[in-house]
N, C-alpha and C positions, 0 to 999 in steps of 0.2 A: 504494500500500500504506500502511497504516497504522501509524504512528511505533510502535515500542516503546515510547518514554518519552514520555510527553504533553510540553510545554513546561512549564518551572519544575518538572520532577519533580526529590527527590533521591537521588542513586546513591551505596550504599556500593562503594569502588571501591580494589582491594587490590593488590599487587606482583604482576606472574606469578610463579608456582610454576616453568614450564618458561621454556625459551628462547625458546618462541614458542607465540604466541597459537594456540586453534585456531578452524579454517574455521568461521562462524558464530557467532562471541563477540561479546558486546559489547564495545569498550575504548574506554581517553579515550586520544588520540595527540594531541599537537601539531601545528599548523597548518604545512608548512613555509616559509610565507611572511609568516607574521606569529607574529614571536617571544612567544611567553607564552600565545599565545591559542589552549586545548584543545576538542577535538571531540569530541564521544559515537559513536561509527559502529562498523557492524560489519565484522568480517575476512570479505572474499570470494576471497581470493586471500593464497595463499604462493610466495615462492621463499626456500628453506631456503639454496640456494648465495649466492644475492646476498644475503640479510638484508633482504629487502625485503617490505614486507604490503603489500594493497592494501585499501581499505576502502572503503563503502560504506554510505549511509543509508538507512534503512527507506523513505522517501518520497522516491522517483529522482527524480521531478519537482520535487522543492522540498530541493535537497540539495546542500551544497557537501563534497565528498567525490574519492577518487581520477580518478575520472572528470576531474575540474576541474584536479589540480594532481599526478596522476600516483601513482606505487607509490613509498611511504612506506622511509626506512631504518628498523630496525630501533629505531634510536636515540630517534628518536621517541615510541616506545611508552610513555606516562605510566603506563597501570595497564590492571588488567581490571576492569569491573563485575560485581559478583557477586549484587546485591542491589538493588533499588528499594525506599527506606525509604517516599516520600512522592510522589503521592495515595497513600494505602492503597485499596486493600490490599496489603499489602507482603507480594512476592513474590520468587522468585531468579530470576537471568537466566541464562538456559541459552542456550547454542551452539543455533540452529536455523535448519542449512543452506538448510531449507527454507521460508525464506524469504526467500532471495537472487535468487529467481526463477526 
C-alpha cells in the first residue's frame, strides 16, 4: 500500500482532544526503544482497559511499527496529525479504517 505521507513530507501535528486516538488516525508516538526518536503511523488497534494503541504503517512491507516492537502505552502518544502542510497540496488527514486492510 501506499504511504500517506511521501518521505520528507511536513505534518501539522496537535495534542488529542480525547483520551484516545481513534481507529484509523494518523499520530507521531515514540519509539519505545529508542528514546527521543518519533514515528508517523496509524492506530489499528485499541485497548481502552490497558491504555494500550497498536499502530501500524501504511506500507507493511517497508515499516517498522507494532508488528516489530509490540502495542504501545498510552504514554507514548506525542500528538495527532491533522494536517499535511508540504508537498502541496495541502490536505487534512482523516481516520481511514479502510485502509488498514
Amino acid at each position: 500500500m501506499e504511504p500517506v505521507l511521501p518521505e520528507g513530507a511536513w505534518v501539522l501535528v496537535a495534542r488529542p482532544l480525547r483520551k484516545f486516538p481513534k481507529l484509523g488516525q494518523v499520530v507521531v508516538v515514540e519509539h519505545p526503544r529508542r528514546q527521543g526518536f518519533e514515528l508517523v503511523k496509524r492506530v489499528s488497534a485499541l485497548s481502552r482497559e490497558r491504555r494500550l494503541i497498536w499502530v501500524s504503517g501504511d506500507n507493511r512491507l517497508a515499516s517498522t511499527d507494532s508488528e516489530e516492537f509490540g502495542p504501545l502505552p498510552l504514554e507514548l502518544l506525542r500528538g495527532v496529525a491533522v494536517a499535511r502542510i508540504r508537498p502541496r497540496p495541502w490536505r487534512w488527514l482523516r481516520a481511514e479504517p479502510h485502509r488498514l486492510g
